[in-house]
TIVO-2410 file (N, C-alpha, C; in nm, 3 decimals):
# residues 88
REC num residu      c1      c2      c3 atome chaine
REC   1      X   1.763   5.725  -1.570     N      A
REC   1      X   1.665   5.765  -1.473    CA      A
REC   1      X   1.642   5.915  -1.478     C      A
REC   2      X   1.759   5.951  -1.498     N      A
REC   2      X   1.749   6.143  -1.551    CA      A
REC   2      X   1.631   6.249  -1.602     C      A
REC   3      X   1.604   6.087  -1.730     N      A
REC   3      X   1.562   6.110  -1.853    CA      A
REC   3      X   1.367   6.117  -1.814     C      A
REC   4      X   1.373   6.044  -1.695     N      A
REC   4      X   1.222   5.979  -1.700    CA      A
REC   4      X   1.131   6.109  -1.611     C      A
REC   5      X   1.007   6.175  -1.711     N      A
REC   5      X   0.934   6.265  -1.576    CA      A
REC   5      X   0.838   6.237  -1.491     C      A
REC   6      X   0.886   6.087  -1.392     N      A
REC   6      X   0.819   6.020  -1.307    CA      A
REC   6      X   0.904   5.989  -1.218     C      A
REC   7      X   0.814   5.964  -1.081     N      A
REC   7      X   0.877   5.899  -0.978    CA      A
REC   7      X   1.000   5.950  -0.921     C      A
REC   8      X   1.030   5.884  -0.872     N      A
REC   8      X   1.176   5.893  -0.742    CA      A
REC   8      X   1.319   5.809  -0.798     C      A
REC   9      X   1.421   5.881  -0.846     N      A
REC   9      X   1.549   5.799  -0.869    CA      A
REC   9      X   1.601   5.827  -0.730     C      A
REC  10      X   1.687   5.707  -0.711     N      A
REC  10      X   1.786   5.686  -0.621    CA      A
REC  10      X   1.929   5.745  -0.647     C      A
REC  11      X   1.963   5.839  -0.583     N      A
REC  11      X   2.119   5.867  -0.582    CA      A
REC  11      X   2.249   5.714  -0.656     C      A
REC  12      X   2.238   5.780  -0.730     N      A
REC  12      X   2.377   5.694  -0.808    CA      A
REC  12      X   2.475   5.679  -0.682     C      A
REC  13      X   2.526   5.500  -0.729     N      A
REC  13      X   2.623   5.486  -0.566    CA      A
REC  13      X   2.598   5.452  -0.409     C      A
REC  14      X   2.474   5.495  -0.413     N      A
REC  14      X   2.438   5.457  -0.299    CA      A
REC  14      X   2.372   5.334  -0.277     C      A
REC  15      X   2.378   5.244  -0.164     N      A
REC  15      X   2.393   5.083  -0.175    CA      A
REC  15      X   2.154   5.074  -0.133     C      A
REC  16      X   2.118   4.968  -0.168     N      A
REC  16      X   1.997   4.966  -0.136    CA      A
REC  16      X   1.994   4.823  -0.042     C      A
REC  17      X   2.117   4.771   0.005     N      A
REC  17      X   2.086   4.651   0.091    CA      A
REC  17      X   2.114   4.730   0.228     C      A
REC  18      X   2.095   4.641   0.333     N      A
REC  18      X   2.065   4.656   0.473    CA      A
REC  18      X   2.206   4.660   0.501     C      A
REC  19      X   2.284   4.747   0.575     N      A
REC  19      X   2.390   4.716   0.576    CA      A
REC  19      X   2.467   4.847   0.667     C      A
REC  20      X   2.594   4.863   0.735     N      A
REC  20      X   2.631   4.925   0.818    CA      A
REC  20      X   2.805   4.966   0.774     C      A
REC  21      X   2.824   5.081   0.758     N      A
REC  21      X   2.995   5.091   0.761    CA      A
REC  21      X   3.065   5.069   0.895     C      A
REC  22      X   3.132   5.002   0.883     N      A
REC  22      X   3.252   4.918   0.947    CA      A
REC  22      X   3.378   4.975   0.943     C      A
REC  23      X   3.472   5.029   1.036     N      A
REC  23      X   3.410   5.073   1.140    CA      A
REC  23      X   3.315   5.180   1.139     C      A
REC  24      X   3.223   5.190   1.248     N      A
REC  24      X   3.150   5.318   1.247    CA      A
REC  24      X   3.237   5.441   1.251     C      A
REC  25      X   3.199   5.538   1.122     N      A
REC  25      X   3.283   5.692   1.178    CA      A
REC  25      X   3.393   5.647   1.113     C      A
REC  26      X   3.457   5.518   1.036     N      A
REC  26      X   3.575   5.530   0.919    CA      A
REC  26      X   3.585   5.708   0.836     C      A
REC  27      X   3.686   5.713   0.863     N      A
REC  27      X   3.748   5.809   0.755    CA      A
REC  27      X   3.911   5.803   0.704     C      A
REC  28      X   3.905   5.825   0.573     N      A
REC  28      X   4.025   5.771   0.491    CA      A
REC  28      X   4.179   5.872   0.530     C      A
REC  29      X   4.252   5.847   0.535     N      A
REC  29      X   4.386   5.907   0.560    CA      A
REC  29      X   4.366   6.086   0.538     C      A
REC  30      X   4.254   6.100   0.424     N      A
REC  30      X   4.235   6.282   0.395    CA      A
REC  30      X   4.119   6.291   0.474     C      A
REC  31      X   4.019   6.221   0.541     N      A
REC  31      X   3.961   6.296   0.606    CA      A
REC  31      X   3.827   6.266   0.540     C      A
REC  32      X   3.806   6.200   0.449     N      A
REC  32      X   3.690   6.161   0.340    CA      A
REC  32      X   3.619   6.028   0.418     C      A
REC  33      X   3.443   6.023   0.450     N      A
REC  33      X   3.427   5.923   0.511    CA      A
REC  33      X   3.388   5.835   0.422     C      A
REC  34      X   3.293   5.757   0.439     N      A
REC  34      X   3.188   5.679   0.373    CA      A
REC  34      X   3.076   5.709   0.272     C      A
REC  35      X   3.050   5.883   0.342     N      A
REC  35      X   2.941   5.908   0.263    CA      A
REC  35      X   2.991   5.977   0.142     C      A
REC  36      X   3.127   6.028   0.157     N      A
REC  36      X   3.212   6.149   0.039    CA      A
REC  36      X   3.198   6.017  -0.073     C      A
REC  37      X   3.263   5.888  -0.033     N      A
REC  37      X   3.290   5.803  -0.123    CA      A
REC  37      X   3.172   5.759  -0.224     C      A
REC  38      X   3.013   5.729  -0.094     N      A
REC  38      X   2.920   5.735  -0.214    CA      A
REC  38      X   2.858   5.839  -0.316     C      A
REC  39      X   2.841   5.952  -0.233     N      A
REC  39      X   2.811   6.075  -0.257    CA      A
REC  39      X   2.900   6.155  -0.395     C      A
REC  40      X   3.022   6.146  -0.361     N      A
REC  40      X   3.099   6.240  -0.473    CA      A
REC  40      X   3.173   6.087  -0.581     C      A
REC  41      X   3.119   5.965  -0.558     N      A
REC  41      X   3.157   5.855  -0.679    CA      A
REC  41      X   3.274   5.830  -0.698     C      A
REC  42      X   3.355   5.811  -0.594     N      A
REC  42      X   3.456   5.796  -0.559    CA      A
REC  42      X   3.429   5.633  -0.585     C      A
REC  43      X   3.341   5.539  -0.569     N      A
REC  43      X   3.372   5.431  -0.595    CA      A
REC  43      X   3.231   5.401  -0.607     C      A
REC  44      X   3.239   5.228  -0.650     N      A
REC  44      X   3.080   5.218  -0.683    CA      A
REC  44      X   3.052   5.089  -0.597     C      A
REC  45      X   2.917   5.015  -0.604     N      A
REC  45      X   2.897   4.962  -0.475    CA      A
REC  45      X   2.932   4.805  -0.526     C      A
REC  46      X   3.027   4.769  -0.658     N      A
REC  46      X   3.038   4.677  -0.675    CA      A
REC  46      X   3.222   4.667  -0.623     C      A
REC  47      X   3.231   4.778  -0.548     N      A
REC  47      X   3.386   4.796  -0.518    CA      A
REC  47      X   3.504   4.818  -0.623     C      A
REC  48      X   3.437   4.893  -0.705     N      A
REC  48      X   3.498   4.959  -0.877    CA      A
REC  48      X   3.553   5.093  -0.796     C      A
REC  49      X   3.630   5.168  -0.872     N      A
REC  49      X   3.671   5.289  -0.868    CA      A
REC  49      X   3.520   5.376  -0.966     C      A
REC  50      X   3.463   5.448  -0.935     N      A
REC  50      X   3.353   5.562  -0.953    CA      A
REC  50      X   3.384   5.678  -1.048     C      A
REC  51      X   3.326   5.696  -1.109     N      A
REC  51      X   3.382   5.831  -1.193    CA      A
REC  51      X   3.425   5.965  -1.150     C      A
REC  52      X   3.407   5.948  -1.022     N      A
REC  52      X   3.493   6.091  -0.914    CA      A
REC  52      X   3.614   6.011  -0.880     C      A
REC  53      X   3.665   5.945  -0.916     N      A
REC  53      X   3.764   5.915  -0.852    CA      A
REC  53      X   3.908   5.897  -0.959     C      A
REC  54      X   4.010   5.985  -0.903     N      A
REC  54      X   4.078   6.042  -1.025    CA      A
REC  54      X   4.220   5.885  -1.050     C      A
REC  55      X   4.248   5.900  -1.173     N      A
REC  55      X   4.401   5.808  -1.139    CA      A
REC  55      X   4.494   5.819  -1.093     C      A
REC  56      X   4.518   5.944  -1.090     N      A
REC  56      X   4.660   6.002  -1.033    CA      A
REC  56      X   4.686   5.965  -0.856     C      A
REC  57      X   4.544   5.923  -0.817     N      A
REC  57      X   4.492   5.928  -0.681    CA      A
REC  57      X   4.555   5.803  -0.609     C      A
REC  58      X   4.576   5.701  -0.724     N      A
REC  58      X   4.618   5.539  -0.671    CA      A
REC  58      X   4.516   5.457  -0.687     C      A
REC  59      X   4.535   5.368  -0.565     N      A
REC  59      X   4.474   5.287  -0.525    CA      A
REC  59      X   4.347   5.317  -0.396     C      A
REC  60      X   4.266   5.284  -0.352     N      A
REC  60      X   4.198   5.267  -0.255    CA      A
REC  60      X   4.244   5.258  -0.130     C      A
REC  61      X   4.356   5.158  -0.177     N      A
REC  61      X   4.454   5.100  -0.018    CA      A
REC  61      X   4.514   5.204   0.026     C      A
REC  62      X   4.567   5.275  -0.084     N      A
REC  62      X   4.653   5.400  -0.036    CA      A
REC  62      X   4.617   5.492   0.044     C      A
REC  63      X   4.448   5.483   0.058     N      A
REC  63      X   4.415   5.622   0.149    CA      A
REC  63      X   4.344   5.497   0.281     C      A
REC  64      X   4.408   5.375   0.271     N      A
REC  64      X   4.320   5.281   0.407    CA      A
REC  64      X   4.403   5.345   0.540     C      A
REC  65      X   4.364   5.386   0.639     N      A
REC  65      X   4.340   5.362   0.797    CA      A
REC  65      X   4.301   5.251   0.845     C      A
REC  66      X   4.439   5.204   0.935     N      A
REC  66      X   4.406   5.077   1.047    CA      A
REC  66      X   4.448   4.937   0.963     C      A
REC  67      X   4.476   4.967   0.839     N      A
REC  67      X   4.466   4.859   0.769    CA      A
REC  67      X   4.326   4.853   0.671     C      A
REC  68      X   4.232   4.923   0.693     N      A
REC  68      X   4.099   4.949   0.627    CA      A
REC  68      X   4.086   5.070   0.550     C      A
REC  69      X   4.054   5.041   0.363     N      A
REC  69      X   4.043   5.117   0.312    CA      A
REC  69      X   3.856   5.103   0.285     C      A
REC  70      X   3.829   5.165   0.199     N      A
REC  70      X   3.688   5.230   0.171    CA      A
REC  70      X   3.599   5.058   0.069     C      A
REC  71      X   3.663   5.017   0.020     N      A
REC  71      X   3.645   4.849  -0.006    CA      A
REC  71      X   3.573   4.807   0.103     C      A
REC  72      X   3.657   4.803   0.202     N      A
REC  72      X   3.600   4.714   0.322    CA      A
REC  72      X   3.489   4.794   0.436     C      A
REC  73      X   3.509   4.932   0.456     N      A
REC  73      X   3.435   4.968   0.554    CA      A
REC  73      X   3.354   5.027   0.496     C      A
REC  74      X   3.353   5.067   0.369     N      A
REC  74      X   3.208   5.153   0.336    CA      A
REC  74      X   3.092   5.072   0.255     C      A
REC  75      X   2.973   5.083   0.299     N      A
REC  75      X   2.842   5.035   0.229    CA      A
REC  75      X   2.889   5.045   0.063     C      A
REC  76      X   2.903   5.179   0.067     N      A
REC  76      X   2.871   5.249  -0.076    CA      A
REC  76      X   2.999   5.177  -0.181     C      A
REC  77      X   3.070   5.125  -0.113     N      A
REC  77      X   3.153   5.100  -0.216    CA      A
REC  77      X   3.222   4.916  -0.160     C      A
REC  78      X   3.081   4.833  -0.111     N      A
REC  78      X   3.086   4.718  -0.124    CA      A
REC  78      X   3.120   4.642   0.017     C      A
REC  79      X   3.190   4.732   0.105     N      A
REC  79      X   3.169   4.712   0.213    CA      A
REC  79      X   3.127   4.678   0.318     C      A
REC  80      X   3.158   4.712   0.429     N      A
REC  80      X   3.093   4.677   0.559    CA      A
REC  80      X   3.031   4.589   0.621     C      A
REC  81      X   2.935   4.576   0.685     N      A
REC  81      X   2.858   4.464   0.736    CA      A
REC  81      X   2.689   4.438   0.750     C      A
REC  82      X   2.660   4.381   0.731     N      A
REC  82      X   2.513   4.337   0.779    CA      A
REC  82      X   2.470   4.410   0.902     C      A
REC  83      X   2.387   4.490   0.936     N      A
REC  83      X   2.332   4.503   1.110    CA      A
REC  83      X   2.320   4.393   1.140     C      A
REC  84      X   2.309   4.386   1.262     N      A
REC  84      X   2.260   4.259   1.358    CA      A
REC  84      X   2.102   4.231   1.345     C      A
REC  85      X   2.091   4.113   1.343     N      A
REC  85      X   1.956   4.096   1.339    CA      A
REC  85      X   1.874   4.124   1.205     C      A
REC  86      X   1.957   4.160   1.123     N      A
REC  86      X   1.892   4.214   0.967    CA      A
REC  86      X   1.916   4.117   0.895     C      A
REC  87      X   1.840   4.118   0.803     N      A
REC  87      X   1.844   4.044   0.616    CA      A
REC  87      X   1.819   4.130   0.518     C      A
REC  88      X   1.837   4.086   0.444     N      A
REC  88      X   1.820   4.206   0.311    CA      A
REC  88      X   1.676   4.144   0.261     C      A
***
């Protein structure tokens, strides 16, 4: 999409379905929310590890709060939930 001198690309990572992070205002054990994760590719929206996201780092689970890591509450990285009342 880089490559093309037309139109509008979409931010790499970021999810295009209807959808809400769970909980609202999640942030990971460092302080990183939802948007660091799509934003800096920390993971991808098929719930992969992202090319910002280093090995030495672990797992995903390792930085979960509440029992919830970035898998489950963030859009961007496969997460979260449907709004109410929405469809994709």
């Amino acid at each position: 999409c880089e490559d093309q001198s037309w139109g509008y690309c979409r931010p790499f990572g970021l999810v295009s379905r209807a959808c809400v992070d769970e909980p609202k205002g999640w942030r990971d054990k460092d302080g990183e929310d939802c948007g660091n994760y799509g934003s800096d590719g920390f993971c991808t929206p098929l719930g992969g590890h992202g090319l910002g996201w280093e090995a030495s780092w672990g797992t995903f689970a390792a930085f979960a709060v509440d029992g919830r890591d970035a898998l489950a509450a963030c859009c961007n990285c496969g997460g979260g939930r449907a709004p109410a009342g929405c469809a994709d």
